[in-house]
C-alpha positions as CSV (number, residue, x, y, z in Angstrom):
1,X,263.1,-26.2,61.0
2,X,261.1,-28.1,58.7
3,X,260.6,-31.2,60.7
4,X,259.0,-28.5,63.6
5,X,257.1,-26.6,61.0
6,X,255.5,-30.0,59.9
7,X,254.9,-31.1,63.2
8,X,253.7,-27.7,64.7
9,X,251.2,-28.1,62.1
10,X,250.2,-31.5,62.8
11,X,249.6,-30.6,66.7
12,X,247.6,-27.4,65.6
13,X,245.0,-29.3,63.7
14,X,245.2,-32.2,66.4
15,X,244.5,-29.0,68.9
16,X,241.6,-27.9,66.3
17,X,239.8,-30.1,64.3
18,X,240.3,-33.5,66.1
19,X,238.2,-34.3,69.3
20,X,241.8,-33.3,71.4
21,X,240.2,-29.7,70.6
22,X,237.2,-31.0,73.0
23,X,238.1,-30.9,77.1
24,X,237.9,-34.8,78.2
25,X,237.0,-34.0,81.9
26,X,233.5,-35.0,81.8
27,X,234.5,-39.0,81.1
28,X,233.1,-40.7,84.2
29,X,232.6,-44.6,84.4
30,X,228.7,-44.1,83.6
31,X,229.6,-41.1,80.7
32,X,230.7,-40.9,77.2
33,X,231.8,-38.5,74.9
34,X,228.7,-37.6,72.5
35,X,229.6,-34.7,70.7
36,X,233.1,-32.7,69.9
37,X,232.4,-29.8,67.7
38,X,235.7,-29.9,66.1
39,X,235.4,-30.2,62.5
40,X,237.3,-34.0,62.2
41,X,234.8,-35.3,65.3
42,X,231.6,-34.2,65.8
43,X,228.8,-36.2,66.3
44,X,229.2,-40.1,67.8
45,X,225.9,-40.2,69.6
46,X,223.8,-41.9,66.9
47,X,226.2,-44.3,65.8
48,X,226.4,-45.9,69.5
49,X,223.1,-46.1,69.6
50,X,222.5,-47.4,65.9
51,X,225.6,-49.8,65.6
52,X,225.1,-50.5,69.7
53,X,228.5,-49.2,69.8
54,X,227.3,-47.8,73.8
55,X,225.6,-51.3,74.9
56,X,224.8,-50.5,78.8
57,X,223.4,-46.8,77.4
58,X,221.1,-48.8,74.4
59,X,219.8,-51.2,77.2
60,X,219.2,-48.5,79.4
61,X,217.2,-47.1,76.5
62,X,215.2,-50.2,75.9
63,X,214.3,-50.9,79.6
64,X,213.2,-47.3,80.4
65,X,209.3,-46.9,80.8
66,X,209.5,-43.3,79.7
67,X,211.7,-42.2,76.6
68,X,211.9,-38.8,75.8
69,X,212.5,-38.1,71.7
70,X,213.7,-34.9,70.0
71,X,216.6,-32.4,69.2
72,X,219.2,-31.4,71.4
73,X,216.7,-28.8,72.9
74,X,214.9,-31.4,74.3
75,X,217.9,-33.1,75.9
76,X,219.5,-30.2,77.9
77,X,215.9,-28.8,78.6
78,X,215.2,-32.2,80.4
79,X,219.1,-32.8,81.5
80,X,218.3,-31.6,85.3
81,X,217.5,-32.3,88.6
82,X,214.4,-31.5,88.0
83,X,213.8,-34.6,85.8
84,X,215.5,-36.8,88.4
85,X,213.7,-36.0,91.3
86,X,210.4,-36.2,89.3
87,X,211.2,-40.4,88.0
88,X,212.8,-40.7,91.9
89,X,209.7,-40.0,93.4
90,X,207.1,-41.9,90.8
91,X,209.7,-45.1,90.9
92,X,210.0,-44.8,87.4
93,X,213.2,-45.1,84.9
94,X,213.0,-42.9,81.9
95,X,215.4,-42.2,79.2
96,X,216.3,-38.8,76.9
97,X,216.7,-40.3,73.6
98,X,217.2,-37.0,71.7
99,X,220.0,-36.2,69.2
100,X,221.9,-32.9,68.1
101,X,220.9,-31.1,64.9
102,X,217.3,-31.1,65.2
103,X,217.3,-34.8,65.0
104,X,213.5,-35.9,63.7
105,X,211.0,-38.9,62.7
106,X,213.0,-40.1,59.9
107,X,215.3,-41.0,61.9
108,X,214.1,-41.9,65.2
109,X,211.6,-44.2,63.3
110,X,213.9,-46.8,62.3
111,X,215.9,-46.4,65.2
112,X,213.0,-47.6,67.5
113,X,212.2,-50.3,65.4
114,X,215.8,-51.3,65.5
115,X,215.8,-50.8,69.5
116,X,212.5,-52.3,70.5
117,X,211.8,-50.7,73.4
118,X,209.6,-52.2,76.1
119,X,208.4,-47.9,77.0
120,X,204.9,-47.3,78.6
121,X,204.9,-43.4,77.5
122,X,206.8,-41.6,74.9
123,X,207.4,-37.6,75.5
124,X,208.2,-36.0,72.1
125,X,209.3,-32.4,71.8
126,X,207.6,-31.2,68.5
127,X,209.9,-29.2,67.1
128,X,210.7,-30.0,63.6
129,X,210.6,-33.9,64.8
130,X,208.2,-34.4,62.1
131,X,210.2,-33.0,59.4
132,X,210.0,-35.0,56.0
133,X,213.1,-34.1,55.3
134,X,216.1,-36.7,56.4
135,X,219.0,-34.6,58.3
136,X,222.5,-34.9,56.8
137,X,224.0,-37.2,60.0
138,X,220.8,-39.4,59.2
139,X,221.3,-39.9,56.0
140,X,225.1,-40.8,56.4
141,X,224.4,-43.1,59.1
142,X,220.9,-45.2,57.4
143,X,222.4,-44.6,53.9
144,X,226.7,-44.9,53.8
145,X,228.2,-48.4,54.2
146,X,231.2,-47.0,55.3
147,X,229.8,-45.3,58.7
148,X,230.1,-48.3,60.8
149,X,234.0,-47.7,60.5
150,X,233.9,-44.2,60.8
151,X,232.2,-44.8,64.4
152,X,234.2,-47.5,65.4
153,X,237.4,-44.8,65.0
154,X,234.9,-42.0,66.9
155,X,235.2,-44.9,70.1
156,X,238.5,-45.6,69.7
157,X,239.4,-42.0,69.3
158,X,237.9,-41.6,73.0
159,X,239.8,-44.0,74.6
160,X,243.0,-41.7,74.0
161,X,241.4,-39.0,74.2
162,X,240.6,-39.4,77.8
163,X,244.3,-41.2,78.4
164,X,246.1,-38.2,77.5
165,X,244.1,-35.2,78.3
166,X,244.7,-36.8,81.4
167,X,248.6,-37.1,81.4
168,X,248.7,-33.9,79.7
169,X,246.0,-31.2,80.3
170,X,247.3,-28.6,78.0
171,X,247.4,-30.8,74.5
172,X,243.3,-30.9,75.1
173,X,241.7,-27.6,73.9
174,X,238.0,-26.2,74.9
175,X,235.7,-26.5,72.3
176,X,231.9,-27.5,73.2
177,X,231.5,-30.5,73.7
178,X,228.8,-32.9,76.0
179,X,228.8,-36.1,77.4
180,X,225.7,-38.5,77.9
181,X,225.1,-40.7,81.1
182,X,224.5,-43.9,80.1
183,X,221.6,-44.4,82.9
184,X,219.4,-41.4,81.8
185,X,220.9,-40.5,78.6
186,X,221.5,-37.2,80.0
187,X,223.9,-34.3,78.6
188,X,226.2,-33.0,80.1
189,X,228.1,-29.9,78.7
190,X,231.8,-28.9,78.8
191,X,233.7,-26.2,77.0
192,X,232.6,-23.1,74.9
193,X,232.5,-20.9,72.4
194,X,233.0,-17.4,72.4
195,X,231.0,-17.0,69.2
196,X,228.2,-19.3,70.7
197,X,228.3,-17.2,74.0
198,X,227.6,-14.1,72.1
199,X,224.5,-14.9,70.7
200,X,220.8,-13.9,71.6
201,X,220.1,-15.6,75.0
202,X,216.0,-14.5,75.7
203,X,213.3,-17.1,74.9
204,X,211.1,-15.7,71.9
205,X,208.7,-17.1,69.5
206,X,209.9,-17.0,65.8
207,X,208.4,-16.4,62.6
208,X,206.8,-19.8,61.2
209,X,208.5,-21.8,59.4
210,X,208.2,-23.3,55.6
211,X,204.3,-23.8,54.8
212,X,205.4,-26.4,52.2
213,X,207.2,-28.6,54.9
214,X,204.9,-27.7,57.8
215,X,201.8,-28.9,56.1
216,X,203.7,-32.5,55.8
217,X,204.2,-32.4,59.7
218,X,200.8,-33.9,61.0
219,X,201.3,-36.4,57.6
220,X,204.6,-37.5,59.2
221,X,203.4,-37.3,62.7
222,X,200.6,-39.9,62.3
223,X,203.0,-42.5,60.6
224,X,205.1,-42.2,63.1
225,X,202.9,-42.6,66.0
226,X,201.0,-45.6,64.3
227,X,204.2,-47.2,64.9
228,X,204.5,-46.8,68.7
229,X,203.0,-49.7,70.6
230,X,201.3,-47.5,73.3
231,X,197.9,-46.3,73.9
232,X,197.7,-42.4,72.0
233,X,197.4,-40.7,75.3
234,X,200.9,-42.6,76.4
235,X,201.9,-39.8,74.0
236,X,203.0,-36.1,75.5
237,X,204.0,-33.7,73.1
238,X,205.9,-30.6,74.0
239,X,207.8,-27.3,72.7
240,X,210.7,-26.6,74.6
241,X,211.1,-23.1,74.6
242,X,214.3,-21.3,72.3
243,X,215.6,-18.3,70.8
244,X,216.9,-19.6,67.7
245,X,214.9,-18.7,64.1
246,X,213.6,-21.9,62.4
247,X,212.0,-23.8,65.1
248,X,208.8,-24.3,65.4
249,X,206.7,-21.6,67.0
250,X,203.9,-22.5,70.0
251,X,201.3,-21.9,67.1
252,X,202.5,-24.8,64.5
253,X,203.2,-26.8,67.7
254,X,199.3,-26.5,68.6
255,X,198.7,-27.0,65.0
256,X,200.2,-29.9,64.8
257,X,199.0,-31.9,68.2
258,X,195.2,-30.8,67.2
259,X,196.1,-32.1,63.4
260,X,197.2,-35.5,65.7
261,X,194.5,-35.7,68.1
262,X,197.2,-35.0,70.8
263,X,197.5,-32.4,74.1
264,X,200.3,-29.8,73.7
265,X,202.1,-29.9,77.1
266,X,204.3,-27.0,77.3
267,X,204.8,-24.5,79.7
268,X,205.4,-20.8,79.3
269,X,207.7,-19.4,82.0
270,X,208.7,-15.5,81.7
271,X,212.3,-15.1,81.9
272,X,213.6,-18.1,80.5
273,X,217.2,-18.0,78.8
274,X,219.5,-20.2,76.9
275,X,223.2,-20.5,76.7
276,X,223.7,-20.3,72.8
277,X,220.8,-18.7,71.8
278,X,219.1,-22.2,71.3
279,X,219.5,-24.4,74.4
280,X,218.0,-23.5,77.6
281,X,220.5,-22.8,79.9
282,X,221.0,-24.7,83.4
283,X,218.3,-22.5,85.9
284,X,215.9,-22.1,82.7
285,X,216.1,-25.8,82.3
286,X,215.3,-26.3,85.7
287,X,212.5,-24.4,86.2
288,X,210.6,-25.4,82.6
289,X,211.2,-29.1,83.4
290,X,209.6,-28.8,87.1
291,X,206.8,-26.6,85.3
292,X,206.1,-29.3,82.6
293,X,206.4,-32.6,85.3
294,X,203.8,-30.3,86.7
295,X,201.6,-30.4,84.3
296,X,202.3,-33.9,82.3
297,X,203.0,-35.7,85.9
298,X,199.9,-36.9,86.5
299,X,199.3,-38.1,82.7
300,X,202.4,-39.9,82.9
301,X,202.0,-41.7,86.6
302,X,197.9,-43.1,84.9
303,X,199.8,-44.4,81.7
304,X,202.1,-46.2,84.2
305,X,200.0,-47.5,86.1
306,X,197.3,-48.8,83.8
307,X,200.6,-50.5,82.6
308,X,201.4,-52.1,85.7
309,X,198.0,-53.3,86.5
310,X,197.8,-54.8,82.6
311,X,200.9,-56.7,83.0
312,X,200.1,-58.7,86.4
């Protein structure tokens, strides 16, 4: 009776906090596991990039002639056809470089310099990228000698992960969970959670945020784009839209490209809904990202050209 207790246990918290509480169906040959929100997982995204634990997804990074910064907002509102069939028809690559919890500057800075990418235009949804404060998963990542190892497990955790959810479905549980393509750096999302699900889902404008932090914002933003080795209208920034309180609102986003010198290039759609009360969910995503290769298409197709024409 004891041995079962102890390893009833054991499987429980395997089935919980490890990434078997995460569905493995979305591995593909040109996938990986980015995020399990189970409380022993979580994130592995930055570490492939920063320790080039994902080498075909950080070339694919380098050689794309559009990359696309920001939070996790950013990724799934750009993860769509939408986006594909918009870089099909221009002949362009492009790349979604974004991270999950409101990933900003501080880190994305060094991570470019570390990267070197060869990009002709940089899209950069605004909010909170150019927070001055460095987020938790940064700081462990630029700041703990033992992440490296940590990571390293995070892969090697996926490669069983995969093997057995697929010998045995029912071990696996359904937490949320995405996966990025390696070509695009698209999300994909699987699982769910009921207490996600039950949250507001309209797009609204919040309150503003801190006017301590937010004064620091255009501060930030101008080191950071002194840093990017393109012409300062290769630069788009964006909202994407949300119903979560603490992001930016369309007002410090204006704020902040004016402050910068920069267009705000952000569609406002009526209707639009997300999945969790932050994220845009698949048809919103759709329709924003059509609306904002609308409007930032023909910026974008000038900046690659001028490129093309320097370099013969």
């Amino acid at each position: 009776m004891l041995l079962c207790t102890v390893l009833g246990a054991i499987t429980y918290k395997l089935r919980t906090d490890s990434i078997f509480g995460c569905p493995a169906d979305g591995y593909e040959p040109d996938q990986y596991l980015a995020y399990c929100h189970a409380a022993d997982y979580g994130d592995y995204d930055r570490g492939a990039f920063w320790f080039d634990l994902e080498p075909d997804a950080r070339r694919m990074a380098v050689d794309a002639e559009v990359l696309f910064l920001g939070s996790s907002r950013m990724q799934f509102a750009f993860s769509t056809s939408a986006t594909d069939k918009w870089f099909s028809a221009a002949a362009a690559s492009y790349y979604l470089l974004g991270f999950t919890a409101t990933e900003n500057a501080l880190f994305a800075a060094p991570l470019l310099s570390r990267l070197k990418p060869r990009t002709r235009v940089y899209v950069i949804n605004v909010d909170r990228f150019f927070d001055n404060r460095e987020t938790p998963l940064a700081r462990e990542i630029l700041r703990d000698d033992g992440t490296l190892t940590r990571y390293r497990e995070k892969r090697f955790w996926q490669v069983l992960h995969k093997r057995v959810c697929a010998a045995l479905p029912a071990t696996c549980g359904n937490h949320f969970a995405y996966f990025r393509f390696r070509e695009t750096g698209a999300w994909q999302y699987r699982g769910w959670d009921k207490i996600w699900a039950s949250r507001p889902k309209t797009v609204a404008d919040g309150p503003n945020s801190d006017r301590d932090h937010r004064e620091q914002h255009p501060i930030v933003g101008a080191k950071f784009l002194a840093q990017l080795p393109v012409e300062r209208r290769c630069v788009l920034l964006t909202l994407v839209p949300s119903a979560m309180a603490g992001t930016t609102t369309r007002a410090e986003a204006a704020a902040i490209a004016a402050a910068l010198g920069l267009d705000l290039v952000a569609p406002q759609l009526d209707g639009l809904q997300t999945f969790d009360g932050s994220h845009l969910d698949r048809p919103s995503a759709e329709r924003w990202a059509g609306a904002f290769f609308q409007m930032a298409g023909p910026r974008i197709r000038e900046c690659l050209d001028a490129a093309k024409s320097a370099s013969r």
